[in-house]
N, C-alpha and C positions, 0 to 999 in steps of 0.2 A: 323146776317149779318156778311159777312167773311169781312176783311181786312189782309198786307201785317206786318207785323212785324219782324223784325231783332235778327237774334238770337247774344245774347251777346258772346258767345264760338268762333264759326265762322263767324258769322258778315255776314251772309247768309240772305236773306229774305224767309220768309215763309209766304203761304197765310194760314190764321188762324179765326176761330172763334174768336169775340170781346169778349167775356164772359173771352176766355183763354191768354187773352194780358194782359202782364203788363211790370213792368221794367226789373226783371230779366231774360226772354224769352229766349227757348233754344230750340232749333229746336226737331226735332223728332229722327234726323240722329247723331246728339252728343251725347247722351249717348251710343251708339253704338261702336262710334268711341272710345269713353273713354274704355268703356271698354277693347277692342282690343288694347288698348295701354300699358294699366294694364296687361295684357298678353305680350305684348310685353317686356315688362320691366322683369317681371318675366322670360321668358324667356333665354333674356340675363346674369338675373342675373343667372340662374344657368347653362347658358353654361361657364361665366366666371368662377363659384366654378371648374365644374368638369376640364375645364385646369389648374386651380391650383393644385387640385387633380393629374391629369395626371403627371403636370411638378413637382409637389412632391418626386411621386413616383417616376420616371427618377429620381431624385436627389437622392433619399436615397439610390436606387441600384445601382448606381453607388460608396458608400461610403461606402457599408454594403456586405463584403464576408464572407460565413461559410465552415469551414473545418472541419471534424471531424472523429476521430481515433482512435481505429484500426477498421476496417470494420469486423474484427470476432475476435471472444473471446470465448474460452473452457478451462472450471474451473471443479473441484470437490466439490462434495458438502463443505463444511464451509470457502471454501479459501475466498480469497479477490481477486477484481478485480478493474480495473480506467477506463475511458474511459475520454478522451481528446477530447474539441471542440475550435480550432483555430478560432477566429477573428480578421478581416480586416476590421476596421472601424474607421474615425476620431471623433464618434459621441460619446464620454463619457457617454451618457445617453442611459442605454444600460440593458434590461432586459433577463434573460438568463432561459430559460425554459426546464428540463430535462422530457422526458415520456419514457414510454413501451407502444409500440404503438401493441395491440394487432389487431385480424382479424376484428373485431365489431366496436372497440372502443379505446380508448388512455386514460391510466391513467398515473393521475399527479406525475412523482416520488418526485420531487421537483422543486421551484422558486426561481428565486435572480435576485434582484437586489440593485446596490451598496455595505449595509454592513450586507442588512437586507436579509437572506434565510431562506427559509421555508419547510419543508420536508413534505408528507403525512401522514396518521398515520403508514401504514405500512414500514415503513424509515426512522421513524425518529433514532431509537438508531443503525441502520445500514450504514447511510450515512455520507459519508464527502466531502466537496465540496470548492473547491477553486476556485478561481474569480478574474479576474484582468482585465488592458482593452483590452488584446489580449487572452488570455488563460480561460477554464471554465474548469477545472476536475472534474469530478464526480469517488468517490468507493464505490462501495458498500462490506461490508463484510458481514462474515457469510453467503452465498449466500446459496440458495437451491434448487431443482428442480423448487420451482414455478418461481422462478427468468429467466429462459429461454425465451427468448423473444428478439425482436428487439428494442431495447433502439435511442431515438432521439432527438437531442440536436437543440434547435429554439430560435432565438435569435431576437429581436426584440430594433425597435427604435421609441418609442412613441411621443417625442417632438424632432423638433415639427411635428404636424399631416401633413399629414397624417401618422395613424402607417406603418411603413416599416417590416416585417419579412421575416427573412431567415432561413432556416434549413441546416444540416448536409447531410450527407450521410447515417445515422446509424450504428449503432453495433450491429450484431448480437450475443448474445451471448445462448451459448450451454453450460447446466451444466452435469454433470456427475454425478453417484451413482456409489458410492466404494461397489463393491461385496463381500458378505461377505466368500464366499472360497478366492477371494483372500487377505483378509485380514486375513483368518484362515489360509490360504498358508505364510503369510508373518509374521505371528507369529510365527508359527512353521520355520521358516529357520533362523529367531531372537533365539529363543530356542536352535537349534539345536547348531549356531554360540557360542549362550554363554555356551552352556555344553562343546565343544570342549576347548574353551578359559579355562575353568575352570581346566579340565583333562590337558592339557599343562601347567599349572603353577602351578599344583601339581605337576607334573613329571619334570620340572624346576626346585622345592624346594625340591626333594627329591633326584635331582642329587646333589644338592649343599650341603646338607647334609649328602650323602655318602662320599663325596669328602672333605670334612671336617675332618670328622670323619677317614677315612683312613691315614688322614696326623697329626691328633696327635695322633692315635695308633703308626705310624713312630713316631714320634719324643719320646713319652713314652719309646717306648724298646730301641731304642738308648741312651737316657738319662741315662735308667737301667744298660744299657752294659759299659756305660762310671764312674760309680759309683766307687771309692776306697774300696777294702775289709781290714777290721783290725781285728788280730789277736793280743792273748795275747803276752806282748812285753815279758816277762819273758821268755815265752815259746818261744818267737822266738829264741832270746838271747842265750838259752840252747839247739835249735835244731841245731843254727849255730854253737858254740864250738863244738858240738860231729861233728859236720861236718869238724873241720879244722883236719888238717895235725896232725899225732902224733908230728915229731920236734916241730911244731908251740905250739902245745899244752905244751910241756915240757918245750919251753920259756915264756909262759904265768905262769907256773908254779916257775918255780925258779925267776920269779919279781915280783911274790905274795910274794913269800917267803925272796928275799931281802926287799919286803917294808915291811912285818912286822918286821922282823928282826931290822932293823931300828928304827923304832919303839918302838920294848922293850928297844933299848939303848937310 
């Protein structure tokens, strides 16, 4: 036998089987509606996520710019090179992420952030990396052919979420191989330089050693020329009487002869 029964949900009357009446009665059309409301709820809740999401994002790009410099770089193979990534950001919390972003693929040259950096294994004893909250430098030294590649600097703002990242422009950088004619060329013009240098400061040293030598030869025969000659004084003595005057000589005579005279008396 049917009867009318009241559903407790919506307060609806339903005609119903006696068997299936009791106090807690709910129509056939409420769990329907339930359901559809559980959807509705879910719903809402993640149109609300993703405008947070949305107005997130608007927020971070608005406070997160990346600059990065120089857009080309050509080294020789072992030199050193830097590469510069300018940030404009008020957000302190701020991770700085360095690659070589090859045709395929992107490998990690190095990470940082705050004090903590991390290099890959092929960089670690070639890299050095500075970090502040506007400036990122990256160098690599000892660079080599494989090193040719387009480098690119991404910078990221984790907290709060949503993550925000931005990237550079990149650096392409181009390395070079030293030919070895021109390095045989450039040893031989080194060579050549120093044989010249060496012939010129012998022939400097052997001017200043003529030029020496010729000025105390002068001065030796001059000295010689200037020297006093002595001769026996006896013999001069007795060259110069025979040379004076016969009168002179005969008064030298007769004042010998008065001074011995004298003498005996």
């Amino acid at each position: 036998m049917a009867e009318q029964a009241m559903c407790h949900c919506c307060n609806m009357w339903e005609l119903v089987d006696t068997i299936e009446v009791h106090g807690d009665h709910i129509c056939s059309k409420c769990p329907q509606l339930e359901e559809l409301w559980l959807r509705v709820d879910v719903l809402k809740s993640e149109l609300q996520t993703l405008r947070h999401i949305r107005e997130g994002e608007s927020r971070n790009e608005e406070i997160l710019m990346v600059r990065q410099s120089p857009p080309h770089l050509s080294a020789t193979e072992g030199d050193s090179v830097t590469m510069t990534c300018w940030i404009n950001s008020s957000s302190a919390d701020l991770r700085i992420e360095w690659s070589k972003v090859l045709q395929e693929e992107k490998l990690l040259v190095l990470t940082s952030k705050g004090n903590n950096t991390m290099a890959s294994l092929n960089y670690t004893e070639r890299t050095q990396h500075f970090f502040n909250d506007t400036v990122s430098s990256l160098t690599i030294s000892h660079i080599s052919m494989n090193d040719t590649g387009r480098y690119l600097c991404e910078v990221f703002i984790e907290i709060p979420p949503p993550v925000c990242r931005k990237s550079g422009n990149g650096t392409n950088l181009q390395v070079q191989v030293v030919l070895i004619e021109n390095a045989t060329s450039l040893n031989d013009s080194t060579a050549d330089s120093t044989r010249w240098i060496l012939i010129s400061s012998i022939l400097s040293i052997a001017l200043v050693v003529a030029i020496i030598t010729f000025f105390v030869a002068r001065r030796l025969i001059q000295s010689k020329n200037e020297e006093p000659v002595y001769v026996n004084v006896k013999y001069r003595n007795k060259a110069a009487q025979n040379n004076l005057p016969t009168e002179t000589k005969k008064c030298e005579l007769y004042a010998i002869n008065s001074m011995w005279r004298s003498k005996d008396c």
